[in-house]
C-alpha positions as CSV (number, residue, x, y, z in Angstrom):
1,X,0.0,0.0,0.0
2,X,1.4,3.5,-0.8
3,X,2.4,5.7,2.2
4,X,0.1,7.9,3.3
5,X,0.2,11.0,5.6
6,X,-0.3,9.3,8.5
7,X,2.2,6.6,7.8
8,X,4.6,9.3,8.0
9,X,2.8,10.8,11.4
10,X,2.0,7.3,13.1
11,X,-1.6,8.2,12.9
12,X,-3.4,5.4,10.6
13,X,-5.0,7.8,8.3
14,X,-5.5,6.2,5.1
15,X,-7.4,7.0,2.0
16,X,-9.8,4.2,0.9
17,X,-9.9,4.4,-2.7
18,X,-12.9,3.6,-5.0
19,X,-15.2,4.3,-2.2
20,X,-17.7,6.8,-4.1
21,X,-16.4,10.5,-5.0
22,X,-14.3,11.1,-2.0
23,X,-11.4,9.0,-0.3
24,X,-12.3,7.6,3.3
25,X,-9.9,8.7,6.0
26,X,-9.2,6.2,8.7
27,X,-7.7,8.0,12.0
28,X,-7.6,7.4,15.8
29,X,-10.7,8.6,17.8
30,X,-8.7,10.1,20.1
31,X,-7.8,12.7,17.8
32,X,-11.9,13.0,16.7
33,X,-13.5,13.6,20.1
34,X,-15.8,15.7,18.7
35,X,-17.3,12.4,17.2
36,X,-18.0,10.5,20.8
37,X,-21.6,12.0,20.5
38,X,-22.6,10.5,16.9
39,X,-20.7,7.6,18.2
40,X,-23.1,7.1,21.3
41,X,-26.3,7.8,19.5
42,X,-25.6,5.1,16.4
43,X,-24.3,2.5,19.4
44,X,-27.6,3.3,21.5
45,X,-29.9,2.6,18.3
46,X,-28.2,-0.2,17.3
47,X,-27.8,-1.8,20.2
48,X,-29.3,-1.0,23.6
49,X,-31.3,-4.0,23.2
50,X,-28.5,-5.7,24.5
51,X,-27.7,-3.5,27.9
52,X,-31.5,-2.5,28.9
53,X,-30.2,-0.8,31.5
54,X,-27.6,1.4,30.1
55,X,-28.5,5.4,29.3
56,X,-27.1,7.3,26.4
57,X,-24.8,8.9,28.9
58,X,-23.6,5.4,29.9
59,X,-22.7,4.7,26.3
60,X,-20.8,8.3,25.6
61,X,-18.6,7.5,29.0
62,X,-17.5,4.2,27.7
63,X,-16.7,5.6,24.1
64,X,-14.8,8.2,25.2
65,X,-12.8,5.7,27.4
66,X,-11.9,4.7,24.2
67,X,-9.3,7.6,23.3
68,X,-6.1,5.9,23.5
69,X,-3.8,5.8,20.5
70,X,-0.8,3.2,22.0
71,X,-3.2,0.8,24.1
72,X,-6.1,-0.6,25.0
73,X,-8.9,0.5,24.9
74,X,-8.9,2.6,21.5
75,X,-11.4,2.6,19.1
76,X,-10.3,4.0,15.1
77,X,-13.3,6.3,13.3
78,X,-13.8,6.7,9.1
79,X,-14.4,9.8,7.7
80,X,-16.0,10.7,4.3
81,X,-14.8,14.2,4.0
82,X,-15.9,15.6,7.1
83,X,-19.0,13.4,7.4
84,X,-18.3,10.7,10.3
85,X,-18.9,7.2,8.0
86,X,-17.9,4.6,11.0
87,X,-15.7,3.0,13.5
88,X,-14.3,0.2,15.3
89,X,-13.0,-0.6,18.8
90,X,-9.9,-2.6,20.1
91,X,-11.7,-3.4,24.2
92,X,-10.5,-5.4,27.0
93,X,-13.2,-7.3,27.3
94,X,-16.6,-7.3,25.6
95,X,-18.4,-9.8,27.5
96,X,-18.7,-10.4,31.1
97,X,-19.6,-13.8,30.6
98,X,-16.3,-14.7,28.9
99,X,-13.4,-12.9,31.1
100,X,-11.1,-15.7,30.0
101,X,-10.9,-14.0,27.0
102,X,-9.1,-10.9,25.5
103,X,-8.6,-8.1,23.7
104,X,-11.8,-8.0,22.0
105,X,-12.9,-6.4,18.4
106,X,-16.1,-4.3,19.3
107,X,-18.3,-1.4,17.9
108,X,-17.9,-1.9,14.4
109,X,-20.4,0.5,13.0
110,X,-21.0,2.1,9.7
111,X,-23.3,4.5,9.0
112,X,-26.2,3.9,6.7
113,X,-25.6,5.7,3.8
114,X,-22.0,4.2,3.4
115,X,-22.8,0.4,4.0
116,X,-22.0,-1.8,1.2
117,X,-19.0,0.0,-0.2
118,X,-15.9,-1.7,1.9
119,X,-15.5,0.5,4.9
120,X,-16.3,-2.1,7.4
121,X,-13.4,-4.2,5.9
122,X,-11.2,-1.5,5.7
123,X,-12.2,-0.6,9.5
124,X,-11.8,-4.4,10.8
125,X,-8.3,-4.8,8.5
126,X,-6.9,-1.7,10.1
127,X,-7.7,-2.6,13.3
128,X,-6.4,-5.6,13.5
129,X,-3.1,-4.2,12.1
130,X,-3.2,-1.7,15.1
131,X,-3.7,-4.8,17.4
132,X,-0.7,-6.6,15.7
133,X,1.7,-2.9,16.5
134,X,0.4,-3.5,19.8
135,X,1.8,-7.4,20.4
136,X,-1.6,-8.7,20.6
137,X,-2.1,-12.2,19.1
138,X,-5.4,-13.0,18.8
139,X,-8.4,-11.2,19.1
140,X,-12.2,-12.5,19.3
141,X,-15.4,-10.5,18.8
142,X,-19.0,-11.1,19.2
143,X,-21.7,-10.8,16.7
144,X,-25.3,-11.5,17.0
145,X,-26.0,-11.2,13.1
146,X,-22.6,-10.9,11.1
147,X,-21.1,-14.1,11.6
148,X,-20.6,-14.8,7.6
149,X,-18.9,-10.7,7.1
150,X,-16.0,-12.4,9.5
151,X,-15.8,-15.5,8.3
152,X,-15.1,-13.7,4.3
153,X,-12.3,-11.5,6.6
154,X,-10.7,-14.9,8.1
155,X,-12.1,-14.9,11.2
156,X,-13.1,-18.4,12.8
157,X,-16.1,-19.3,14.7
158,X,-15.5,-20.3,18.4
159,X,-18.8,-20.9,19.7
160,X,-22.5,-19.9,19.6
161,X,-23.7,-19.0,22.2
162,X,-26.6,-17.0,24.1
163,X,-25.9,-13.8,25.5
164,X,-28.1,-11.3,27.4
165,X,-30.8,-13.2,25.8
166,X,-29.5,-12.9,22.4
167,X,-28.2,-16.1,20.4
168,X,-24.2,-14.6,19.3
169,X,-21.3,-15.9,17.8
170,X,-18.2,-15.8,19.3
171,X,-15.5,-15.8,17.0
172,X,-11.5,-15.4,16.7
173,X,-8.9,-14.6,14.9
174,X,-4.6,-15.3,14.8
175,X,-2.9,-11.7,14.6
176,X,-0.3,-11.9,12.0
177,X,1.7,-9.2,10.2
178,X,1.4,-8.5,6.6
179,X,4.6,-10.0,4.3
């Protein structure tokens, strides 16, 4: 991949060609905060089935724990322009049923209007390159409807599962570096 920007600044902005008329711009949210309000309101819509009990102010606390550009927790946002498109998280754990295992791949979100054009890819694959800079191994995520979107990135299914009275999939993935 050609160097970009923040290749040379050790943020991971990167241009994600052939995405529509404008490049998508991949960057830490730590240097986005303005976006942990968007960030909340998408997560509460989409899933505050799962954590009944959890407020919109509950779900802007634990994304802007998220700010961290060496460790975890960190989360990574995609911009169209300056039009907030999606993001993905790097947590410690995701579920409190499964302690034993960690760091998890969580929030992957993209916005409506720019599903179906690769971002989602583009946010897991760059995420999980941040997770290799970091030393971590293996990662495992949850998913209560896109099991088959990871399986088409590599990931592989650990076990099914019911969680907070939703059937998931629990599913992982060996960290390796890029030759």
């Amino acid at each position: 991949m050609p160097e970009s920007r923040g290749d040379r600044d050790g943020r991971p902005h990167r241009p994600l060609k052939g995405c529509g008329e404008r490049d998508i711009e991949i960057a830490y949210l730590a240097d986005h905060e303005e976006a942990i309000g968007e960030l909340a309101q998408w997560f509460y819509g989409e899933w505050s089935y799962l954590y009944p009990d959890k407020a919109l102010d509950d779900v802007r606390n634990a994304i802007a724990e998220r700010t961290n550009r060496d460790r975890v927790p960190m989360a990574l946002v995609a911009f169209e322009g300056a039009v907030l498109a999606g993001t993905v998280c790097l947590k410690t754990h995701d579920m409190d049923t499964r302690l034993d295992l960690s760091p998890w791949l969580a929030g992957l979100y993209v916005a409506g209007p720019f599903r179906g054009r690769g971002i989602g890819t583009t946010l897991v694959k760059a995420v999980e390159q941040k997770a290799i800079g970091l030393g971590i191994r293996k990662l495992y995520l949850y998913t209560p409807s896109a099991e088959v979107f990871y399986l088409r990135l590599a990931w592989l299914t650990l076990e099914v599962t019911e969680y907070l009275g939703t059937k998931v999939t629990i599913m992982d993935k060996e960290m390796r570096a890029r030759e």
